[in-house]
N, CA, C and O of each residue as an XYZ file, in Angstrom:
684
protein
N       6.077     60.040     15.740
C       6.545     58.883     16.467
C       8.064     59.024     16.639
O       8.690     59.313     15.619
N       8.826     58.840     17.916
C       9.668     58.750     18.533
C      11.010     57.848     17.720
O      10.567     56.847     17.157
N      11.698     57.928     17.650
C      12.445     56.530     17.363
C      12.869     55.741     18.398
O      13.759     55.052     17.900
N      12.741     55.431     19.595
C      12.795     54.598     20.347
C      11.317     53.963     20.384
O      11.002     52.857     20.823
N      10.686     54.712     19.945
C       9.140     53.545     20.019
C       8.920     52.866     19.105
O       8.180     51.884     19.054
N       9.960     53.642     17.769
C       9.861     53.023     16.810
C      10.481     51.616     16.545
O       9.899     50.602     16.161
N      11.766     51.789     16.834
C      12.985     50.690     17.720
C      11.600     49.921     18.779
O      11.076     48.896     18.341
N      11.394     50.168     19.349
C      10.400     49.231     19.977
C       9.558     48.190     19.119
O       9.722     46.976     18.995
N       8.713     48.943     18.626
C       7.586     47.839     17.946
C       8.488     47.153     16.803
O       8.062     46.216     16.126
N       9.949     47.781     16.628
C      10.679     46.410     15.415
C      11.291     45.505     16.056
O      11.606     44.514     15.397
N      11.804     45.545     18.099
C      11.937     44.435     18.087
C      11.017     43.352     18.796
O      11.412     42.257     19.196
N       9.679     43.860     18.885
C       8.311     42.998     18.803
C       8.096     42.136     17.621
O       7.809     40.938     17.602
N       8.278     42.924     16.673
C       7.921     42.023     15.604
C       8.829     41.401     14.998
O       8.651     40.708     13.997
N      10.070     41.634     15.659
C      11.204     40.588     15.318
C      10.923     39.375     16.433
O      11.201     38.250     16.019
N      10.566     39.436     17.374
C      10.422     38.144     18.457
C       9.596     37.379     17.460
O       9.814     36.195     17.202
N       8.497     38.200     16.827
C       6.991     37.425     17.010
C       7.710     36.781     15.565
O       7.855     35.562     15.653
N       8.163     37.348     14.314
C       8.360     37.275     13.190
C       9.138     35.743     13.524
O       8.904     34.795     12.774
N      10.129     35.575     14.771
C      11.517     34.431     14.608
C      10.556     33.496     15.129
O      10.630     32.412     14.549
N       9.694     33.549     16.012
C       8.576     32.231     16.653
C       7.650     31.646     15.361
O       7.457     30.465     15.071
N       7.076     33.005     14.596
C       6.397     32.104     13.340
C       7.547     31.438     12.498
O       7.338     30.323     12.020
N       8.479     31.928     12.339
C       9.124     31.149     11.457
C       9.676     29.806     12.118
O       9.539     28.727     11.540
N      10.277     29.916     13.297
C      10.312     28.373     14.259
C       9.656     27.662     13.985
O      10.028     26.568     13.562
N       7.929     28.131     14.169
C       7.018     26.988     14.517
C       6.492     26.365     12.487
O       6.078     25.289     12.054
N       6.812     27.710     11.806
C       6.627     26.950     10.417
C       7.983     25.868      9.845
O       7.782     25.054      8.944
N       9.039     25.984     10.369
C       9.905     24.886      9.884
C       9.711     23.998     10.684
O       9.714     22.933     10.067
N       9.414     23.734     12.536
C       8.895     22.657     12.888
C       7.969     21.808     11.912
O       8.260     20.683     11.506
N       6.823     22.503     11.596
C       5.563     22.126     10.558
C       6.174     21.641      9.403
O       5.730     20.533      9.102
N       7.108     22.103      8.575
C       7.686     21.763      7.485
C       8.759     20.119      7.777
O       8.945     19.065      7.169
N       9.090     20.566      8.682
C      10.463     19.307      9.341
C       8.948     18.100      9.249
O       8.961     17.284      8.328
N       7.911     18.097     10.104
C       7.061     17.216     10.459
C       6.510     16.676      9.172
O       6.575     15.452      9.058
N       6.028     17.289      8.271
C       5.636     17.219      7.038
C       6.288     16.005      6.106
O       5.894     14.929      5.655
N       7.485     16.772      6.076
C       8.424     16.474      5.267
C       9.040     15.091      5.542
O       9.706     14.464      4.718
N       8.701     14.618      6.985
C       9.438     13.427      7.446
C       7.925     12.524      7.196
O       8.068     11.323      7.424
N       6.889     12.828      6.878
C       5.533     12.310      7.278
C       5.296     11.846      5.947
O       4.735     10.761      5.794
N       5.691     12.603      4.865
C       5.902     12.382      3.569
C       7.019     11.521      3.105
O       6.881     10.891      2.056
N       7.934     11.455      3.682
C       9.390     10.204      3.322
C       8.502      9.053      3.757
O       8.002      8.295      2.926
N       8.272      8.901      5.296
C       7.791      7.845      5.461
C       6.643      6.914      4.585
O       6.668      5.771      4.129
N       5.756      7.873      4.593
C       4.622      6.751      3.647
C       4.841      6.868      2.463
O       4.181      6.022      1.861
N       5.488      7.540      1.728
C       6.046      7.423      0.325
C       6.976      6.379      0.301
O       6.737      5.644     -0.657
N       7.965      5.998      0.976
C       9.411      5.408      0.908
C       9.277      3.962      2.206
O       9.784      2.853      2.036
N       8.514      4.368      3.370
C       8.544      2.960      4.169
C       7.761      2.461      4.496
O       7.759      1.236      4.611
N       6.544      3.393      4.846
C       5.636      2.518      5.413
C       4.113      3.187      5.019
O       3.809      4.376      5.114
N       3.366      2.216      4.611
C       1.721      3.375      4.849
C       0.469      2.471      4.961
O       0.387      1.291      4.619
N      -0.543      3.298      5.537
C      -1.548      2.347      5.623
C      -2.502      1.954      4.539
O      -2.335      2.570      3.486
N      -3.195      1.315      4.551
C      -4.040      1.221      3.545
C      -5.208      0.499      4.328
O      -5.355     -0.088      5.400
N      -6.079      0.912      3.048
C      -7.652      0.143      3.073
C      -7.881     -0.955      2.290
O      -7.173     -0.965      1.283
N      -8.571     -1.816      2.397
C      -8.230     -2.663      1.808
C      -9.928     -2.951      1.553
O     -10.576     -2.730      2.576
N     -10.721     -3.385      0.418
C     -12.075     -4.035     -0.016
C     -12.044     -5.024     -0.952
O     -11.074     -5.043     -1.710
N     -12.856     -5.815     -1.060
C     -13.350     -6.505     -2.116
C     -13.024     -8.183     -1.701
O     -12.346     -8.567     -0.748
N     -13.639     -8.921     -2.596
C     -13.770    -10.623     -1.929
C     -12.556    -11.289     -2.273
O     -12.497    -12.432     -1.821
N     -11.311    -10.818     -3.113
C     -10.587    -11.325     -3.649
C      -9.850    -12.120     -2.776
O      -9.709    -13.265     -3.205
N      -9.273    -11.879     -1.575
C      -8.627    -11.672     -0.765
C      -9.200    -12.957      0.579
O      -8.565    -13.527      1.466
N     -10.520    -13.008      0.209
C     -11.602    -13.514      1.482
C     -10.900    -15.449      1.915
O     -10.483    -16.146      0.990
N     -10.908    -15.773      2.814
C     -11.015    -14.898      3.792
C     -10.028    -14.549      5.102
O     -10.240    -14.387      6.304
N      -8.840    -14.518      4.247
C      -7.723    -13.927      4.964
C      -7.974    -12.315      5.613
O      -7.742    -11.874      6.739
N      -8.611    -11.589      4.253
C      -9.112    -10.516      4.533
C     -10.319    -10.418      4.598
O     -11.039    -11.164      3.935
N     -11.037     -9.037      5.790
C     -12.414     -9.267      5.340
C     -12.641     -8.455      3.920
O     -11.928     -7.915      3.074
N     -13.831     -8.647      4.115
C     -14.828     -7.844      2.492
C     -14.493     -6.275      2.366
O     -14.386     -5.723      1.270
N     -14.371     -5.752      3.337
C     -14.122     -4.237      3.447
C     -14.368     -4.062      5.131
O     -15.237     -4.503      5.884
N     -13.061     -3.121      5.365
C     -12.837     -2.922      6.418
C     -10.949     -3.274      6.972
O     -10.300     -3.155      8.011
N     -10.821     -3.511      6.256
C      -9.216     -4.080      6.954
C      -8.383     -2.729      6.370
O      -8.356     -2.093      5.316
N      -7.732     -2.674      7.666
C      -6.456     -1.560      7.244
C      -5.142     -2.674      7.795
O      -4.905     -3.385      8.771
N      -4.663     -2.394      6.814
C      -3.488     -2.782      6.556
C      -2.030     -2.039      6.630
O      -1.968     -0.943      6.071
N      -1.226     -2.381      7.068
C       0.026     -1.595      7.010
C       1.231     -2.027      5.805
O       1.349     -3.247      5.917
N       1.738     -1.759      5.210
C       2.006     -1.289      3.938
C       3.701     -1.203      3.960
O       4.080     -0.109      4.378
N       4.900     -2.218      3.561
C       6.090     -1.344      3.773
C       6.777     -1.500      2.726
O       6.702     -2.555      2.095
N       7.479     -0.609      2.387
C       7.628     -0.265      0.820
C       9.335     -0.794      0.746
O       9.874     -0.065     -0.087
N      10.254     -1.692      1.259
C      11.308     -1.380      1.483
C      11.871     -2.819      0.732
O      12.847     -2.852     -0.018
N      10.955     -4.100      1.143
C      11.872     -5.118      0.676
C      11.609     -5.387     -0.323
O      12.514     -5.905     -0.977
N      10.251     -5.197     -1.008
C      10.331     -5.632     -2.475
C      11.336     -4.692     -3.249
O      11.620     -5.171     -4.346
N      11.946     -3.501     -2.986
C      12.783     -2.953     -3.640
C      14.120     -3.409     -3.301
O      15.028     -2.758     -3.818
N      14.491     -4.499     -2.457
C      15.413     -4.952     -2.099
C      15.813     -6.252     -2.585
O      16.866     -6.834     -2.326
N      14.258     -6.896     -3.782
C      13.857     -8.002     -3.896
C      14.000     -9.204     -2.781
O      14.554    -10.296     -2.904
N      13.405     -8.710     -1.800
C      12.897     -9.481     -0.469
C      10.925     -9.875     -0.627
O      10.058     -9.867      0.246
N      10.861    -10.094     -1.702
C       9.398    -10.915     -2.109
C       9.406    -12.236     -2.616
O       9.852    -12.564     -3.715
N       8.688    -13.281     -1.430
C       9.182    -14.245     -1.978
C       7.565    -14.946     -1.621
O       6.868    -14.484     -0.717
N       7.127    -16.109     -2.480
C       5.670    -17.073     -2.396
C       5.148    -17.143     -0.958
O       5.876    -17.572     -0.063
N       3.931    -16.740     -0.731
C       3.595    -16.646      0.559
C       3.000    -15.050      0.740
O       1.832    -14.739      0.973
N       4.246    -14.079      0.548
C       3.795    -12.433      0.948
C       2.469    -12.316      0.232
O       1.996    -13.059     -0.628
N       1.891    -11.036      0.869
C       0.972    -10.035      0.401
C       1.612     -9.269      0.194
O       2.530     -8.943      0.947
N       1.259     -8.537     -1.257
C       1.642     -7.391     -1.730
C       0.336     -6.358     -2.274
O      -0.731     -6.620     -2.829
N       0.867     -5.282     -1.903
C       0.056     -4.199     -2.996
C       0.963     -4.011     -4.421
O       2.149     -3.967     -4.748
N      -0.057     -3.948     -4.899
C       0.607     -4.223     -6.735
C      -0.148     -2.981     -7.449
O      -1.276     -2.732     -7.024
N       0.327     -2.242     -8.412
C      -0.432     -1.322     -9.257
C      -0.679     -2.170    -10.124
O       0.148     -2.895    -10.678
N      -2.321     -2.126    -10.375
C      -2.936     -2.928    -11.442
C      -2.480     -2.891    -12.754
O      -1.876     -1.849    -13.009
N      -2.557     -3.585    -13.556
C      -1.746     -3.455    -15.002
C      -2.933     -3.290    -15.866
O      -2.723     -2.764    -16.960
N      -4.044     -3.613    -15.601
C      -4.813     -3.108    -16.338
C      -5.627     -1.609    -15.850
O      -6.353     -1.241    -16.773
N      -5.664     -1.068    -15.162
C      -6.178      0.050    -14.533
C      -4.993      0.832    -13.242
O      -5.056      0.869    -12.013
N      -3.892      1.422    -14.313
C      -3.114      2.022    -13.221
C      -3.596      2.870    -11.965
O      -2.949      2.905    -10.918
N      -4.764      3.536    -12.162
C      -5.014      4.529    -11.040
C      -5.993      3.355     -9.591
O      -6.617      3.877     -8.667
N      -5.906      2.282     -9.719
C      -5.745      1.036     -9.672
C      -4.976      0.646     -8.442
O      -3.834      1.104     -8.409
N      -5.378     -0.171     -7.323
C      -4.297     -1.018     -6.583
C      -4.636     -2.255     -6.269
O      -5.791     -2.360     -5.856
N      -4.097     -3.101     -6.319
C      -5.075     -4.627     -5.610
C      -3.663     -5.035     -4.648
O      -2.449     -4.847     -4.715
N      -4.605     -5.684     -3.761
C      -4.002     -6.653     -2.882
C      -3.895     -8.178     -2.777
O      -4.598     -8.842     -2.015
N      -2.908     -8.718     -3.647
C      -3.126    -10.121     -3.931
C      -1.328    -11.172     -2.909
O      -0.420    -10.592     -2.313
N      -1.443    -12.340     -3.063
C      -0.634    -13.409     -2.477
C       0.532    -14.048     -3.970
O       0.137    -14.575     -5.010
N       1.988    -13.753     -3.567
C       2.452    -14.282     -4.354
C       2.544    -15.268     -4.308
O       2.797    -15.721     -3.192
N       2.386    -16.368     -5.609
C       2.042    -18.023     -5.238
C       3.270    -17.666     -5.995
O       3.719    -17.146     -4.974
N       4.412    -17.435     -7.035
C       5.676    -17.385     -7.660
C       6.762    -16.338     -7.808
O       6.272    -15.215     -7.926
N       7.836    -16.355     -7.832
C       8.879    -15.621     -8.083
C       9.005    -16.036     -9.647
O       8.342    -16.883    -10.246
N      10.488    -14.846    -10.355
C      10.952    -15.792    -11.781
C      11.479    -16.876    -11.524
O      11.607    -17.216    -10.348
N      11.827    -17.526    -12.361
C      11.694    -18.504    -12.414
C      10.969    -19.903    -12.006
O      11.480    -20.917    -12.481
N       9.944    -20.041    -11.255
C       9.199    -21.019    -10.639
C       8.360    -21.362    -11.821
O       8.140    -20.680    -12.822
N       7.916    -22.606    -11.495
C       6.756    -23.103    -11.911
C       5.563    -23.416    -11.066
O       5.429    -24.297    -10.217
N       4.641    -22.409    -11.528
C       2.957    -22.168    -11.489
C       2.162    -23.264    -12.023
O       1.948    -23.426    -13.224
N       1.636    -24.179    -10.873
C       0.371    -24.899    -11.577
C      -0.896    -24.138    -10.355
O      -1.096    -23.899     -9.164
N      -1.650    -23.987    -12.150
C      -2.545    -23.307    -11.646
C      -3.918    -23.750    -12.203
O      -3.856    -24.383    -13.257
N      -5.810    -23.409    -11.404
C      -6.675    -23.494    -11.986
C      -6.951    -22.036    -12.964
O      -7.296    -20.912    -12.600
N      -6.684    -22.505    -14.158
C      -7.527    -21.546    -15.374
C      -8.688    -20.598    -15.168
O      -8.801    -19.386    -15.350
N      -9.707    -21.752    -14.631
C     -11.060    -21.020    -14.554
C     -11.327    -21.898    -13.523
O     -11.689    -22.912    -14.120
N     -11.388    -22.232    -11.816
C     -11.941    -23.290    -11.229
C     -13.133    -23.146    -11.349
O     -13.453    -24.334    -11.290
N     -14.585    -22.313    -11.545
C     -15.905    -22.220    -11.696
C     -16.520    -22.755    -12.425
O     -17.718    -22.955    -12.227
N     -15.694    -23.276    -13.822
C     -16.126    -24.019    -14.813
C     -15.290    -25.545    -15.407
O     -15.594    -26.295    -16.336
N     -14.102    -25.592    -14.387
C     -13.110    -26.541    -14.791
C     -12.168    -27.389    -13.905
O     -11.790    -26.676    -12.976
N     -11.806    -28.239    -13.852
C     -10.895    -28.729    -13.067
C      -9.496    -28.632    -13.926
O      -8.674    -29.541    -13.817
N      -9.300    -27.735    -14.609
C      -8.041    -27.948    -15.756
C      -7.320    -27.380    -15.177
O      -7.666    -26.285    -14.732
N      -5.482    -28.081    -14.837
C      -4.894    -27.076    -14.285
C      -4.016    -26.810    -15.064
O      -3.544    -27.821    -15.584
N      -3.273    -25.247    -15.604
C      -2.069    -25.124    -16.217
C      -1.259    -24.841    -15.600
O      -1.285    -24.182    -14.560
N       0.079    -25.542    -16.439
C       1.437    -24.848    -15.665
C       2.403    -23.827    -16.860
O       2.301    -23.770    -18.085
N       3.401    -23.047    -15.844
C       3.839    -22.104    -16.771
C       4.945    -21.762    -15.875
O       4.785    -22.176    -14.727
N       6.041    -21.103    -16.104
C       7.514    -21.009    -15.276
C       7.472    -19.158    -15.848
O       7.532    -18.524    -16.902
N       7.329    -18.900    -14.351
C       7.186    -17.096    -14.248
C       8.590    -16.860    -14.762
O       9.625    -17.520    -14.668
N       8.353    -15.943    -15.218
C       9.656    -15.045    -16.747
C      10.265    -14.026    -16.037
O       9.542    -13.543    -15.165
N      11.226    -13.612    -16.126
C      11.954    -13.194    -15.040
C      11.624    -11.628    -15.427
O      11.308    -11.068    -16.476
N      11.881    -11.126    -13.868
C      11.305     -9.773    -13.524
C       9.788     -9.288    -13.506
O       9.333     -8.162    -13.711
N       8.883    -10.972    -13.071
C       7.725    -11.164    -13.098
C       7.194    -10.985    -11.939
O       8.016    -10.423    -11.216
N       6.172    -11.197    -11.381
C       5.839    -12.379    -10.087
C       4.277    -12.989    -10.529
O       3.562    -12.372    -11.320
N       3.851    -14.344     -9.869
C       2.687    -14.856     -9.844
C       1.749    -14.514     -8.705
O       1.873    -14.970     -7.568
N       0.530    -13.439     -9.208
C       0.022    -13.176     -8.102
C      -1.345    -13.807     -8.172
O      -1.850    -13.959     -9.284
N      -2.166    -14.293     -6.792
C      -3.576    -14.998     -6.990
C      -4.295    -14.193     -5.722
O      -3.650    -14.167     -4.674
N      -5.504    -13.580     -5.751
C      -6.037    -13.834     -4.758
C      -6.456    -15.147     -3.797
O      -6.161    -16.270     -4.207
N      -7.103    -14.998     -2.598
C      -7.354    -15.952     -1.487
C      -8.180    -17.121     -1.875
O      -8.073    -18.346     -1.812
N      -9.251    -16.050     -2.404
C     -10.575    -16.738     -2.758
C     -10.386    -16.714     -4.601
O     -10.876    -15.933     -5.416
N      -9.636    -17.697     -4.770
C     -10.040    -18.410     -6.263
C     -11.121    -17.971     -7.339
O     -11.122    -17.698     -8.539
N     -11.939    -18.033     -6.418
C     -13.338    -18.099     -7.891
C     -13.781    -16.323     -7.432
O     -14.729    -16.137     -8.195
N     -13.683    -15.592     -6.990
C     -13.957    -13.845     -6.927
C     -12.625    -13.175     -7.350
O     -12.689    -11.982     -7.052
N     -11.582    -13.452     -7.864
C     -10.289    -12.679     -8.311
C      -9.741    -12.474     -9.234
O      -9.358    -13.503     -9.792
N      -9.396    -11.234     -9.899
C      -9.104    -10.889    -11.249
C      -7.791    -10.905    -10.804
O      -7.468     -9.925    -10.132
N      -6.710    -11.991    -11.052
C      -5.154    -12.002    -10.934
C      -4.360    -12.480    -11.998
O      -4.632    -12.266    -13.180
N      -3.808    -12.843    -11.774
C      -2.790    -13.729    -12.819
C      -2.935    -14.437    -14.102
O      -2.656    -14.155    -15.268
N      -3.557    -15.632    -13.400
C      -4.820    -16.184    -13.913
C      -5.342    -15.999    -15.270
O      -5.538    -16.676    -16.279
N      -5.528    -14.431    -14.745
C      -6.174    -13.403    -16.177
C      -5.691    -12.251    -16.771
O      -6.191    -11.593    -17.684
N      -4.502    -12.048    -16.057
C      -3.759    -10.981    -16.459
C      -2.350    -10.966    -16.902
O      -1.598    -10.104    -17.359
N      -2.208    -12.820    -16.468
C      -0.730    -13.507    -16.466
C       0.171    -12.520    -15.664
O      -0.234    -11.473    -15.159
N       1.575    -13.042    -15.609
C       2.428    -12.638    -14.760
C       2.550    -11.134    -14.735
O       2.574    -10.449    -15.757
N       2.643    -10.553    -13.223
C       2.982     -9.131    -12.982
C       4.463     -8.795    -13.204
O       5.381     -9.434    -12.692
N       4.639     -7.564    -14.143
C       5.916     -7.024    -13.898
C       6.372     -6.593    -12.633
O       5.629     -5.733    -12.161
N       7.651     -6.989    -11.686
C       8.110     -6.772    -10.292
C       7.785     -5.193    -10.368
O       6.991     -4.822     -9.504
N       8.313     -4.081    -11.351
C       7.998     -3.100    -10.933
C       6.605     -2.415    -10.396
O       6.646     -1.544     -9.527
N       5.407     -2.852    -10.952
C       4.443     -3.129    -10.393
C       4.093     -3.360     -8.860
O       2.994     -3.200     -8.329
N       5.318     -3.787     -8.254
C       5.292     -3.837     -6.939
C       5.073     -2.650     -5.750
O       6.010     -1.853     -5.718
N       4.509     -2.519     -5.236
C       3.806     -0.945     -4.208
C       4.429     -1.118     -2.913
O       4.887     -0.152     -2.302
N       4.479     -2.643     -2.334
C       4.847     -2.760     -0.715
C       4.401     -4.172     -0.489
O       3.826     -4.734     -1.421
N       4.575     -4.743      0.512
C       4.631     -6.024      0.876
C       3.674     -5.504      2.489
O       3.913     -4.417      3.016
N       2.946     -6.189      2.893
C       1.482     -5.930      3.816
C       2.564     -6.902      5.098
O       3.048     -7.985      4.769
N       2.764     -6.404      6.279
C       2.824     -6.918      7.188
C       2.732     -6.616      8.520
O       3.599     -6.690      9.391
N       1.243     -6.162      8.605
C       0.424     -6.020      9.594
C      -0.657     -5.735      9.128
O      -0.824     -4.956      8.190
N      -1.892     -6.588      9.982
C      -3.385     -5.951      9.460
C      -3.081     -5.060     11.137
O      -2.452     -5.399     12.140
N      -3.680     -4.125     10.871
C      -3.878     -2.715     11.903
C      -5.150     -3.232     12.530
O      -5.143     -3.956     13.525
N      -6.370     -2.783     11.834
C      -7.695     -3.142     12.465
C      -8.154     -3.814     11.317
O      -7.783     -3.778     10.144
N      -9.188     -4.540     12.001
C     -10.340     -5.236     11.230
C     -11.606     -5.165     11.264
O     -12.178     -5.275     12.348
N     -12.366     -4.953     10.007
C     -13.983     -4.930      9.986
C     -13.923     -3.230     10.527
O     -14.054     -3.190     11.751
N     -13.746     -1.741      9.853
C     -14.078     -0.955     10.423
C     -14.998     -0.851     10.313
O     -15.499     -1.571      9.449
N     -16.262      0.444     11.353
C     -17.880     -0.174     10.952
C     -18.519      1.529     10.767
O     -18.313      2.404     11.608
N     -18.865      1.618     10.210
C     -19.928      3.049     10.385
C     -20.193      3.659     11.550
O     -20.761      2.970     12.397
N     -19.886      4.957     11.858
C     -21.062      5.115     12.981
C     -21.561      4.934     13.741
O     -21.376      4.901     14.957
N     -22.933      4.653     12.546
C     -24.365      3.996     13.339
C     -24.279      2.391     13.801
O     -25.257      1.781     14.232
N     -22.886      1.779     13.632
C     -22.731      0.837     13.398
C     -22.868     -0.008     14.414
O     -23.223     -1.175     14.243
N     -22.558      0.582     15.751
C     -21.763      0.418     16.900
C     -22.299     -0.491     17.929
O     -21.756     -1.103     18.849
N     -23.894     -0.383     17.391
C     -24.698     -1.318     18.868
C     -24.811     -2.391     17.680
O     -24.858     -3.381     18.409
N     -24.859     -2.717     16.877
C     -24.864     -3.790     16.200
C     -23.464     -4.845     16.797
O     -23.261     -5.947     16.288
């Protein structure tokens, strides 16, 4: 082999070599920004179970997710938040803060069996969280006040609702 042919096929595979590497740091740049975002601002989620009902449905709601003001302590009575469960970290629920610290919480104990209501003044670096539906929700209630760090994102947008199977469709 020649050395000009040789010189040839090295600067072939220098074109081809600088395009894969282009198109892999594009891929990496995309990645990498795709990963800040739903780690750090925003992400979707799924959302199940009756706790929630019937603001949310039973299963099916995606939700959008933004991770920015509760770290800004911009959570205040009213929001939805995603919270890491305190009793089951690998764990997320989606519950309504009825308190910040310092407030006072009157609340039903057990409404299924009682009309008793207690009160209690959330302890700072807390929050009071309840699901929608009262009598289906493992919150506060029963787990007493959440530590703020516990906090995942504050929900402000449902995306879609009721997604359906499939076969679901002529129904």
């Amino acid at each position: 082999m020649t050395a000009s042919k040789l010189l040839q096929y090295a600067r072939q595979w220098r074109s081809t070599a600088k395009e894969v590497l282009g198109h892999s740091v594009l891929f990496a740049q995309f990645f990498s920004i795709l990963h800040v975002t739903e780690t750090y601002i925003c992400s979707p989620i799924l959302v199940h179970g009756p706790s929630m009902l019937p603001t949310l449905n039973f299963s099916g709601d995606v939700l959008l997710v933004e991770k920015l003001s509760h770290r800004l302590g911009r959570v205040v009575p009213g929001d939805v938040v995603l919270v890491r469960s305190p009793e089951n970290p690998m764990k997320t629920i989606t519950k309504r803060v009825l308190g910040v610290e310092g407030d006072t919480v009157t609340f039903l104990a057990d409404p299924s069996h009682s009309d008793l209501c207690t009160s209690l003044v959330v302890p700072k670096g807390h929050l009071w969280i309840q699901g929608d539906n009262i009598y289906s929700s493992n919150d506060s209630r029963h787990i007493g006040p959440v530590p703020y760090g516990l906090v995942l994102g504050k929900v402000f947008c449902r995306v879609y609702g009721r997604l359906k199977a499939l076969g679901d469709w002529d129904s």
